[in-house]
matplotlib code that plots the C-alpha trace (Angstrom):
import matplotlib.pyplot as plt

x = [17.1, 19.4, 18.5, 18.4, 16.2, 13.3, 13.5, 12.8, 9.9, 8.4, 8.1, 6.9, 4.1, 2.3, 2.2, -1.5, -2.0, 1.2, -0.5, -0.5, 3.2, 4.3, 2.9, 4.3, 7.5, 7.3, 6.3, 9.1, 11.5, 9.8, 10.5, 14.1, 14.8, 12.7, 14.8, 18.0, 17.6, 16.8, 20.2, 21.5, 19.1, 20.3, 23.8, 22.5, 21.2, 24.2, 26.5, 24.1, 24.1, 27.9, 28.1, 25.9, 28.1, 31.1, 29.3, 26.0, 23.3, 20.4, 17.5, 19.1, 15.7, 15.7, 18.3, 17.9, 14.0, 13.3, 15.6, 13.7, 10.7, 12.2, 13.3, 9.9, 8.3, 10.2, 10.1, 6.5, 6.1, 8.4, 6.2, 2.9, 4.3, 5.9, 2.4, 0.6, 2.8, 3.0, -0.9, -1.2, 1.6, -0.2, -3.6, -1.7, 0.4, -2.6, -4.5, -2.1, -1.2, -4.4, -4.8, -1.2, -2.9, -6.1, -3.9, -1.1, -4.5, -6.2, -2.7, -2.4, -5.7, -5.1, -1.7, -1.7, -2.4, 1.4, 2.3, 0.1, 0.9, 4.7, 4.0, 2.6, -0.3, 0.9, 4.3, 2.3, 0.1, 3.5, 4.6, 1.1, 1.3, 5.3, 5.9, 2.5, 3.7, 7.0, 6.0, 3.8, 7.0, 9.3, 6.3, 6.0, 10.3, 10.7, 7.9, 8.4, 11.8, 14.3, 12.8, 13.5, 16.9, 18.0, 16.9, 19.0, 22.6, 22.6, 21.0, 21.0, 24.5, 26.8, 25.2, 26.6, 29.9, 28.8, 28.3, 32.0, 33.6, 36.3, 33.1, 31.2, 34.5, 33.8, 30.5, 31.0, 33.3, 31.2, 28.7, 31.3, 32.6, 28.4, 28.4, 31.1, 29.9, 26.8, 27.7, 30.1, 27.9, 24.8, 27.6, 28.4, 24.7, 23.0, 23.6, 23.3, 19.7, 18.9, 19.3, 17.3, 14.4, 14.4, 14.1, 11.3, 9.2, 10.4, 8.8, 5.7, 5.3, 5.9, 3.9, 0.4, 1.3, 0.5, -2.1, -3.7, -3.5, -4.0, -6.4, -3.3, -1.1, -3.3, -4.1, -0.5, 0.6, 2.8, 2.6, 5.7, 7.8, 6.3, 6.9, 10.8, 10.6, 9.3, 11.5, 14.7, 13.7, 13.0, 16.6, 18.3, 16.1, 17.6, 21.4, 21.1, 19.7, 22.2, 25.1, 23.1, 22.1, 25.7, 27.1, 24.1, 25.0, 28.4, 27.4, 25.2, 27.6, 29.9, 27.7, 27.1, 31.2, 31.5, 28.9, 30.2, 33.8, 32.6, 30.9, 34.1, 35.9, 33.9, 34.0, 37.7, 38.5, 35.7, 37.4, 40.6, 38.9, 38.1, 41.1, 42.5, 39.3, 38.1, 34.7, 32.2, 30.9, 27.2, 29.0, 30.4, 26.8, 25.2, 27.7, 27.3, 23.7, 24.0, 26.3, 23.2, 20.7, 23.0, 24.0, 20.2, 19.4, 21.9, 20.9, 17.8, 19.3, 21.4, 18.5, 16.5, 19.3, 18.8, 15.5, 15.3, 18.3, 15.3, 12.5, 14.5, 13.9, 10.5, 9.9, 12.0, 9.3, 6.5, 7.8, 9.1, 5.5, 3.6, 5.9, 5.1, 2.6, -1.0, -2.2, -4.6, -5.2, -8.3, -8.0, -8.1, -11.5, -12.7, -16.1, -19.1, -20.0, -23.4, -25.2, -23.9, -25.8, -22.8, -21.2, -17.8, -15.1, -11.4, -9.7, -5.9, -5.7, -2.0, -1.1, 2.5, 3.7, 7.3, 8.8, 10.2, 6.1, 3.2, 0.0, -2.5, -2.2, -3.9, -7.2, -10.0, -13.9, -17.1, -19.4, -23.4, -25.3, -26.8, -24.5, -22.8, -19.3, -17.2, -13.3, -11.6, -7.8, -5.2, -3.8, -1.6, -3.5, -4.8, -8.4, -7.9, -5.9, -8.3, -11.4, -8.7, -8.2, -12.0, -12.2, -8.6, -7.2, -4.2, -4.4, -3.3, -0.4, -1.8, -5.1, -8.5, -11.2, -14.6, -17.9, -20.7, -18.2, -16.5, -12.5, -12.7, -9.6, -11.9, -14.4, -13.7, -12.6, -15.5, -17.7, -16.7, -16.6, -20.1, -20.9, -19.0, -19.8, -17.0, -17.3, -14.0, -12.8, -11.9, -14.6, -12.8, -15.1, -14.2, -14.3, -18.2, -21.8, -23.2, -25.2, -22.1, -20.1, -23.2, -23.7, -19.9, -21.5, -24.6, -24.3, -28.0, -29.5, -32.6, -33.6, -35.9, -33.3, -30.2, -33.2, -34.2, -29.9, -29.6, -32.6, -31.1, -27.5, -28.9, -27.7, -31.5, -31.5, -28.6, -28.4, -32.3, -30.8, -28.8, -30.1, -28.1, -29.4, -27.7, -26.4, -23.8, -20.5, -18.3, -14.8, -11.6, -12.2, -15.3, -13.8, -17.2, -18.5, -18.3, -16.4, -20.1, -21.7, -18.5, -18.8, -22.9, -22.2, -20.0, -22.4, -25.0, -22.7, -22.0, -26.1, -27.0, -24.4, -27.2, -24.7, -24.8, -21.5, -20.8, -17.9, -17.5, -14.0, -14.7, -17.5, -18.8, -15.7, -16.2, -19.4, -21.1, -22.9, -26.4, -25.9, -23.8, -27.0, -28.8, -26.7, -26.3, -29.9, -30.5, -27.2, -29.1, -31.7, -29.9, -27.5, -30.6, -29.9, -26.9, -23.4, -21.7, -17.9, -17.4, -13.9, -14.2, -12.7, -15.4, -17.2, -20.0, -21.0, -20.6, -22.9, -25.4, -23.1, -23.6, -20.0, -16.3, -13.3, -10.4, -7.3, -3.5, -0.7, -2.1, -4.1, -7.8, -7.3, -10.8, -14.1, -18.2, -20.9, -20.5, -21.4, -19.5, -16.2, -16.5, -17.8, -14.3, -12.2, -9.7, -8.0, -12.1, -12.6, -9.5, -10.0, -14.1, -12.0, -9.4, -12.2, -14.7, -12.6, -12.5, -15.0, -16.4, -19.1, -20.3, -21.4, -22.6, -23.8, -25.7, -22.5, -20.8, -22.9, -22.6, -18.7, -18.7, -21.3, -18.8, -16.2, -13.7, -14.1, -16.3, -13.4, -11.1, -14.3, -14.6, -17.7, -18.0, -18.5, -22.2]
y = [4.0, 6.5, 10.0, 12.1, 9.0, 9.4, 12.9, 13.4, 10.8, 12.6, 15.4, 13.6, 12.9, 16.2, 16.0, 15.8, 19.4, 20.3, 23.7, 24.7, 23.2, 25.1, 28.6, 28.2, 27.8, 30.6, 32.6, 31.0, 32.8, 35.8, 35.5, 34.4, 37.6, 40.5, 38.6, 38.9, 42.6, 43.7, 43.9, 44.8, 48.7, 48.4, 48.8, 51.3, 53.6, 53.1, 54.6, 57.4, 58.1, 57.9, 60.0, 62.7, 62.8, 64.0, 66.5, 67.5, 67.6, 70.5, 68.0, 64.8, 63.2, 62.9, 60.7, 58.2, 58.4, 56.0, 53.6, 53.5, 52.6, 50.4, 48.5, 48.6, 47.3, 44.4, 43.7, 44.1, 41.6, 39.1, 38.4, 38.8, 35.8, 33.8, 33.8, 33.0, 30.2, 28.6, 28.8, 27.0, 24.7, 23.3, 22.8, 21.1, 18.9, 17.6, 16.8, 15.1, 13.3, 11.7, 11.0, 9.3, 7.2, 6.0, 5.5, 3.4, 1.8, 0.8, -0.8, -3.0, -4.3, -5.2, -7.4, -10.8, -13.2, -14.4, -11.1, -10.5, -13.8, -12.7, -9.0, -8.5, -5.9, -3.9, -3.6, -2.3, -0.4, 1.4, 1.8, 3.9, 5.5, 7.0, 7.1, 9.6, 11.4, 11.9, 13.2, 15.6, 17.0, 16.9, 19.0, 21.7, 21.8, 22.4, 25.1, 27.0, 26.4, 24.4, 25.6, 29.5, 28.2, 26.5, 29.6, 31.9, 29.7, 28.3, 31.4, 34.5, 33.9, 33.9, 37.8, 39.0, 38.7, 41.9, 43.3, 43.2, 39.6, 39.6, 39.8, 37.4, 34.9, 34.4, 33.3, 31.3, 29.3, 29.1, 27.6, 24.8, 24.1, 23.3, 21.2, 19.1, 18.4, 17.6, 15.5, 13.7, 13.3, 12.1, 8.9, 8.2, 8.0, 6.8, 2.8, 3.4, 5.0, 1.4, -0.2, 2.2, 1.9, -2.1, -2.6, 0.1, -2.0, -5.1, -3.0, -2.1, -5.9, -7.4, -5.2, -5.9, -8.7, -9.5, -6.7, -9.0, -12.2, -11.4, -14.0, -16.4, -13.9, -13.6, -17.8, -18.9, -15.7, -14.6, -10.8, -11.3, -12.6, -10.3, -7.5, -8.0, -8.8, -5.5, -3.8, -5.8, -4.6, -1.0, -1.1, -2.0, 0.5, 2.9, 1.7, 2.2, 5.8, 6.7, 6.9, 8.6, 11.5, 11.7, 12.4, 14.9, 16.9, 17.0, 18.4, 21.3, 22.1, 22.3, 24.7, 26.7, 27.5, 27.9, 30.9, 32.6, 32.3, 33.3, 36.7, 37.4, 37.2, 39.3, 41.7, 42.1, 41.5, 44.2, 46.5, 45.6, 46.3, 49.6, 51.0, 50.1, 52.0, 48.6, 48.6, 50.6, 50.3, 49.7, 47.1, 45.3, 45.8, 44.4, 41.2, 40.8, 40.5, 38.7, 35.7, 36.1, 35.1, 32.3, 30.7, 30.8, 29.6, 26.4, 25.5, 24.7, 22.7, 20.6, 20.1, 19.2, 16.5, 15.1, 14.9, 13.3, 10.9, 10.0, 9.9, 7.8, 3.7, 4.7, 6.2, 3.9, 1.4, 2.6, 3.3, -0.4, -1.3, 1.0, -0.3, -4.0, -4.6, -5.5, -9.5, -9.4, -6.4, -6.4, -6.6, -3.2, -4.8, -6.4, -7.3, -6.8, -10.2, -9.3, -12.0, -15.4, -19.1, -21.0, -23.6, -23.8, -25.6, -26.3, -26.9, -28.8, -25.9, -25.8, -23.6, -23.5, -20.8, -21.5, -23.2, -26.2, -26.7, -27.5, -26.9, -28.4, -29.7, -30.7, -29.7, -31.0, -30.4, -29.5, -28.1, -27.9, -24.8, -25.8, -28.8, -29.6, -30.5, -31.4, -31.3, -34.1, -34.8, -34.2, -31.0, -29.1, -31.1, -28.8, -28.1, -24.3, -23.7, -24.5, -22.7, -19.8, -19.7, -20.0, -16.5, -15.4, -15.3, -15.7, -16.9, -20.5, -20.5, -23.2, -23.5, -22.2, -21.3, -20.6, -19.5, -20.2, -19.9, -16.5, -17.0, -15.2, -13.4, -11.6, -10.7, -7.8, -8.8, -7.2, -8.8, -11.7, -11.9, -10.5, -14.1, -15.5, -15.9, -17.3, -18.8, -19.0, -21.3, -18.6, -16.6, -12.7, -10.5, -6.4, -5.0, -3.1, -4.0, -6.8, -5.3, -3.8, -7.3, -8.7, -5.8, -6.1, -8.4, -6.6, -3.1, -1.9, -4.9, -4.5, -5.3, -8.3, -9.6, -9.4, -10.9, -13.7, -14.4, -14.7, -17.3, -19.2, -19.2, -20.1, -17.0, -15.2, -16.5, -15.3, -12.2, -11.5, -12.5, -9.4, -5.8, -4.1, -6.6, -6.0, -2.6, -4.9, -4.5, -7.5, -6.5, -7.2, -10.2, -10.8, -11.7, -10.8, -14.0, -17.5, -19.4, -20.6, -17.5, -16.1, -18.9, -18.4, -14.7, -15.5, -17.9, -15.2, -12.9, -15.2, -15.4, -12.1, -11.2, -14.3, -15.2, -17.9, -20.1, -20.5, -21.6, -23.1, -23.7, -25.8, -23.9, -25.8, -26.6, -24.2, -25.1, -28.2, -31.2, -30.0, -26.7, -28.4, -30.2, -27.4, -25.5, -28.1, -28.5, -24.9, -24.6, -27.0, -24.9, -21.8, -23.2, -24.8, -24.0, -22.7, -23.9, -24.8, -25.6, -27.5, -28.3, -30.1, -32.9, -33.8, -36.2, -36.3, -32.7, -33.9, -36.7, -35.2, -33.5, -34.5, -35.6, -35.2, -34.6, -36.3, -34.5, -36.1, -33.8, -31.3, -33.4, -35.4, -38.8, -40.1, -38.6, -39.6, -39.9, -40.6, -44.0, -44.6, -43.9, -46.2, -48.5, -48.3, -48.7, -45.9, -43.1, -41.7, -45.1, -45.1, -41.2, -42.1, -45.7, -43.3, -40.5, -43.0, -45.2, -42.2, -40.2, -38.7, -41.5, -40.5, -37.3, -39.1, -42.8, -42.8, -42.0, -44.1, -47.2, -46.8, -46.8, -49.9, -51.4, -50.8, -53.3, -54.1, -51.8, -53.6, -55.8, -52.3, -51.2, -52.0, -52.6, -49.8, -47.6, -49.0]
z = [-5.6, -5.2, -3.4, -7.0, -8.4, -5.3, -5.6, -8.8, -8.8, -6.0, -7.6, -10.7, -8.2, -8.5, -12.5, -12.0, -10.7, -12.7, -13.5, -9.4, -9.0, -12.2, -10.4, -7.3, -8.8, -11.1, -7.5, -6.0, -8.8, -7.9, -3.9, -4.5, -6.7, -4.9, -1.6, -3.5, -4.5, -0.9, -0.1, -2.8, -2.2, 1.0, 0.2, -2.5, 0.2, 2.9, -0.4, -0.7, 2.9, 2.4, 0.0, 1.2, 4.4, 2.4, -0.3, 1.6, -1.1, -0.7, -1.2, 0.2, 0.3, -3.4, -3.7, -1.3, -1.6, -4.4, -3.2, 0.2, -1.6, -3.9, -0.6, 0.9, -2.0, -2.3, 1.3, 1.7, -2.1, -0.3, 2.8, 0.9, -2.0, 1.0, 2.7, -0.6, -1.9, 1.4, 1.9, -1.6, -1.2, 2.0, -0.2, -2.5, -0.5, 1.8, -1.6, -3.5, -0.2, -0.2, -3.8, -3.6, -0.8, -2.8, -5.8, -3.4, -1.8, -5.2, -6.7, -3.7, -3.8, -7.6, -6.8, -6.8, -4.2, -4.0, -3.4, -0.1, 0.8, 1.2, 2.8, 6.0, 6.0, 8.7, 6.5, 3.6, 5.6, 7.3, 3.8, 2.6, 5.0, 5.6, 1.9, 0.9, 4.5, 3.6, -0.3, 1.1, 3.2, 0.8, -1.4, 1.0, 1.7, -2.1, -2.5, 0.6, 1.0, -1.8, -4.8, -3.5, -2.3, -5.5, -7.6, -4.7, -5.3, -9.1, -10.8, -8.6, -6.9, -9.8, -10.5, -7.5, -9.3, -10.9, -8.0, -6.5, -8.0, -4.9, -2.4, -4.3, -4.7, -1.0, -1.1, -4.0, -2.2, 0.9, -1.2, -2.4, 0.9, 2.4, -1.1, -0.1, 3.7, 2.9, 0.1, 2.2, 5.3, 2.7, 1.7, 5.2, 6.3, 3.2, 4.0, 7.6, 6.9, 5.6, 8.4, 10.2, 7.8, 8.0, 11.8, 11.6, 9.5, 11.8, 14.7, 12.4, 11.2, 15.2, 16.8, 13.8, 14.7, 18.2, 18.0, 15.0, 17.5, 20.9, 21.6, 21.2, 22.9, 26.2, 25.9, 25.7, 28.5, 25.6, 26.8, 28.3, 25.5, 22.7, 24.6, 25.1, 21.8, 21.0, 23.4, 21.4, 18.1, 19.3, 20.7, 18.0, 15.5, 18.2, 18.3, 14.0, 14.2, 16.8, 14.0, 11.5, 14.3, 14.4, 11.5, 10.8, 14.6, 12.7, 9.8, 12.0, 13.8, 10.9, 9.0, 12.2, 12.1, 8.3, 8.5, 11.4, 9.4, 6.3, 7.5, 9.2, 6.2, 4.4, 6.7, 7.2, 3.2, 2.5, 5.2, 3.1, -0.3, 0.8, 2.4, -1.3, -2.9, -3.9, -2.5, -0.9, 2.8, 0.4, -1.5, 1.9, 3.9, 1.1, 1.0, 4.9, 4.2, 1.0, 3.6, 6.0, 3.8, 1.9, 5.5, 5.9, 2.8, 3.0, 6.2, 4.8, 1.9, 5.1, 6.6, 3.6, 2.7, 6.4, 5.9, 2.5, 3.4, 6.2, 3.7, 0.7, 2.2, 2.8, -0.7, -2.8, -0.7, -1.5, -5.6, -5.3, -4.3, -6.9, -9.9, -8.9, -12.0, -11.0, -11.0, -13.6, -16.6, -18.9, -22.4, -23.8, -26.4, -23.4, -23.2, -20.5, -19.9, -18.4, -16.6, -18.1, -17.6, -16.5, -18.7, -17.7, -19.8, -19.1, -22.0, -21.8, -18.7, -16.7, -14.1, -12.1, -9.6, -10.6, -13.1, -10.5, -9.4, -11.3, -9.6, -12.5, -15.9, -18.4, -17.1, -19.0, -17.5, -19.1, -16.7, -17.6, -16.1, -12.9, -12.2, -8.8, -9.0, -6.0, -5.6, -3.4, -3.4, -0.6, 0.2, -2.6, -4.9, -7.2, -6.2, -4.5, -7.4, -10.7, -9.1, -8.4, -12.3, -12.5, -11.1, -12.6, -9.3, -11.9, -15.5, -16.9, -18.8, -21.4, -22.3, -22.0, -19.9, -21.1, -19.8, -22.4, -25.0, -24.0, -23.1, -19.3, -20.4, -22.7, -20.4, -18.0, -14.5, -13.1, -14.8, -14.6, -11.0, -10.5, -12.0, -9.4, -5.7, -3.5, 0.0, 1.5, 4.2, 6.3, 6.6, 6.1, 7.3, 7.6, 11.0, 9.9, 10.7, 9.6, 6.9, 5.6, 5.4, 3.8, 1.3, 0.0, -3.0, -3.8, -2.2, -3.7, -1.9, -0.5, 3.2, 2.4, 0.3, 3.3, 5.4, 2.8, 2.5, 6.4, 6.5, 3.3, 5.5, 8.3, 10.3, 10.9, 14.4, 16.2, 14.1, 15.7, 19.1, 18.5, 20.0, 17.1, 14.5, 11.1, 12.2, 14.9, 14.3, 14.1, 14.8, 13.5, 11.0, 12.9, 16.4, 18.2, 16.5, 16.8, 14.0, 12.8, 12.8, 10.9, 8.1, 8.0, 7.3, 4.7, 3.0, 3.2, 1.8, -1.7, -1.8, -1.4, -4.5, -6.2, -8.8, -11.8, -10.3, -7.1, -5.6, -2.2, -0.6, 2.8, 3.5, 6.0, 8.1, 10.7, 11.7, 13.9, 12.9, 13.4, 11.9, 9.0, 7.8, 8.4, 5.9, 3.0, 3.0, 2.8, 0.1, -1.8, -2.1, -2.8, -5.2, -6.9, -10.9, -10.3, -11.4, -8.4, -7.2, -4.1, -2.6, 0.8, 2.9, 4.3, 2.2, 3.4, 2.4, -1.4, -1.2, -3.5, -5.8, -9.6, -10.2, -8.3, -9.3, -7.4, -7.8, -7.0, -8.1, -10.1, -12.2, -12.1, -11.7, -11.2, -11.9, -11.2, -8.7, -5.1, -6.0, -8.6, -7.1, -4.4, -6.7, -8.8, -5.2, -6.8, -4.7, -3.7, -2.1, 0.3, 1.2, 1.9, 3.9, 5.8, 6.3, 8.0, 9.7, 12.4, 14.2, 10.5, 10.9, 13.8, 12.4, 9.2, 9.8, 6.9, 4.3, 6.7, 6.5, 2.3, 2.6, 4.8, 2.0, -1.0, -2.9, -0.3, 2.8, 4.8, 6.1, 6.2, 8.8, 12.4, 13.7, 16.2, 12.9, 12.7]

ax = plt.figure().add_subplot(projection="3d")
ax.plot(x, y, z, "-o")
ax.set_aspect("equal")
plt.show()
């Protein structure tokens, strides 16, 4: 994006409280002008003065009177607007700062899944928070500054041609001259600003990153190497900015030396002007002072155009962020689907993330309310992917999916997923209390039903065992927990929500042996007349389930009961074979001693299994 581009969307950014922005600027007008006329009475009263000195008037007084309190009152309107507009331009900058935050904050949590997948967190985080930083100072430049300064060289300027057009020819041409060096010193710097800008979020996205895994950090004495790594990045972010500091020093120093010339030349052309009866000594203070404030006002503007050139990668990546359209949109006739039974269908459903890669196809299954159904295939087989498009994670690009005969895509999203519970293999939890995490599905839940959740999950005990109870915090993604207690949570977390589906995605795999059977029989339970999705590796935790699904490529090639899979000594059968060949059937004899019992597996099965 190039610098006029993030500007102007910047601005674009207040549009909400476009009714404050368009007072301040009308103020601003005001400023600029009483600022503008101050010299101008200034020189009116030195010509008076003049003029008194060579014909003595009886009542001096009355002439230069009114212009004295002229002057005064626009002096004294200056300071009191200045201190108004800046008081208001700070309220407004500091709210529309945060607002741009929660807007930034709620767009991001709508994009899809392949998006945060790509993006480090502490990249987007850097990016929240530098680009609604840098709009709120680029707010509060243009009203206390640029907007004043802009009105001061493209409006009020060319009137001072009125004033004495060989005087004003000077400034005119100072102006042009600042134009062209900051133009020139804005190309030289723009690219180099890049490079700046990308090593930053390097440093941002290294440095979340060891911070995000310092267990493995500390374990593998790693401290070492990350922080040379650090130290590397920081030095070349440093070795980038160096140039840019440059060219800027330059262009300071170069503005310094253009003033100091330019008020010189007034001053001796003016002198000039006068010996030839060509100006006034009014006309030339008033110039002098008119160069003052100009050389003032376009330091600011050089200034400002360092500090934008600064801003513009961190802007254009936080616009390039907000423009990215969200996952999922409801329909604008989109119904509440209040609380549905569960009868899921796939119809002919396919799915592919690019067109080289199909994930599923063809996708035909017929869910009853209250049926168990369990997903088995390899990895990248599908399974993840189809209970994803249960929950629109994305949408299928053919097909259908229904929920008691309502197409999901006509349902809102929210609603929909309030019908939805997910277990996830990894557990997510936020860095809050307990109660907190657990409340995230049902936050109106009462405290015998977090209790009755817990007891169902399994996770009562060791969340008694602790003196904060459910008010313990858990830390970052729940490091103050063991990986079982995580995945408990997390289980207790789908219950509370009490939905009609659930879906579990290895829910289990974190946990021991004992607690494991602990859990399924109280999952059993809890999922009792509820439709339920189960994807796990583990077959034994699908023993029970009413049918499976066993996926290959994107596509169910085998479907039935436990029994009947091995029984048909298709793909099921040599997963259960390869599965309890190992130390699986220690944990599970039982599931174990019916593999070694099926159609041709019992020679595949040593007899240590037993």
């Amino acid at each position: 994006m190039t610098l006029v581009t993030v500007y102007s969307r910047t601005l674009a950014m207040l549009r909400p409280e476009r009714g404050v922005a368009i007072a301040l600027v009308v103020a601003n007008l005001a400023i600029a002008a009483a600022q503008f006329a101050e010299p101008f009475l200034f020189g009116r009263i030195i010509d008076r003065l003049s003029r008194n000195d060579a014909h003595p008037a009886a009542h001096p007084w009355s002439e230069i009177l009114p212009w004295l309190i002229a002057w005064a009152a626009f002096g004294i309107f200056s300071i009191l607007a200045t201190v108004l507009v800046a008081l208001h331009a700070d309220r407004l900058s500091h709210r529309r700062r945060l607002a741009v935050m929660a807007d930034y904050f709620d767009h991001v949590l709508d994009l899809p899944l392949s998006f945060h997948s790509a993006n480090h967190s502490g990249r987007l985080l850097k990016i929240m928070l530098e680009g609604a930083q840098g709009m709120a100072g680029l707010w509060l430049s243009f009203f206390r500054e640029n907007c004043a300064s802009a009105v001061a060289l493209f409006i009020l300027l060319p009137m001072t041609l009125f004033v004495n057009w060989r005087l004003a020819g000077v400034l005119i041409v100072l102006v042009f001259v600042f134009g062209f060096l900051t133009a020139y010193v804005v190309r030289q710097t723009e690219t180099l600003q890049g490079t700046v800008e990308r090593h930053s979020a390097e440093l941002a996205e290294h440095t979340s990153d060891a911070f995000g895994n310092i267990s493995v950090v500390q374990s593998f004495t790693r401290v070492g190497v990350e922080s040379r790594a650090m130290r590397r990045i920081a030095s070349q972010l440093l070795a980038a900015q160096l140039p840019v500091l440059s060219w800027w020093a330059l262009a300071t120093v170069a503005t310094r030396a253009s003033a100091t010339l330019s008020i010189l030349v007034i001053f001796v052309l003016g002198t000039w002007l006068h010996f030839q009866g060509l100006a006034t000594v009014g006309e030339i203070v008033t110039f002098i002072n008119f160069a003052t404030m100009l050389v003032a006002r376009l330091e600011q503007l050089v200034g400002f155009a360092n500090v934008l050139l600064l801003q513009v990668p961190k802007l254009a990546d936080f616009f390039a962020v907000t423009d990215l359209p969200p996952a999922l949109a409801d329909k604008p006739d989109a119904l509440d689907a209040g609380r549905l039974n569960g009868h899921v269908v796939f119809s002919n459903v396919t799915f592919s993330y690019d067109p080289k890669r199909v994930a599923v196809a063809d996708l035909d299954i017929d869910v009853a309310p209250g049926e168990t159904v369990a997903l088995v295939g390899p990895t990248g087989s599908g399974k993840s992917t189809t209970l994803g498009l249960l929950h629109r994670v994305f949408d299928p690009q053919k097909g259908s999916i229904t929920i008691d005969g309502i197409d999901i895509r006509d349902m809102t999203l929210e609603s929909l997923r309030r019908n939805i519970g997910v277990v996830f293999q990894e557990p997510m939890l936020f860095a809050r209390s307990i109660e907190e995490n657990l409340r995230v599905g049902k936050p109106e839940a009462t405290t015998e039903e977090i209790a009755l959740a817990l007891e169902r999950a399994q996770a009562a005990d060791f969340v008694s065992r602790n003196p904060e109870g459910v008010s313990a915090l858990v830390g970052e993604r729940g490091r103050s927990l063991s990986g079982g207690e995580r995945q408990r949570l997390s289980i207790a977390r789908a219950l509370l929500k009490d939905p009609p589906i659930m879906i579990f995605d290895e829910a289990t795999s974190a946990l021991d042996a004992t607690t494991e059977r602990q859990i399924q029989a109280a999952l059993e339970r809890a999922t009792h007349g509820r439709t339920t999705f189960v994807i796990a590796h583990r077959l034994a935790t699908i023993r029970n389930a009413n049918r499976i699904l066993v996926f290959e490529h994107g596509r169910i090639v085998e479907s039935g009961t436990f029994d009947e899979l091995l029984a048909a000594d298709g793909k099921f059968a040599t997963l259960a074979r390869a599965q309890y060949m190992t130390r699986e059937a220690k944990r599970d004899p039982e599931t174990a001693a019916l593999v070694r019992e099926a159609p041709h597996v019992e020679d595949a099965m040593p007899s240590r299994v037993s």
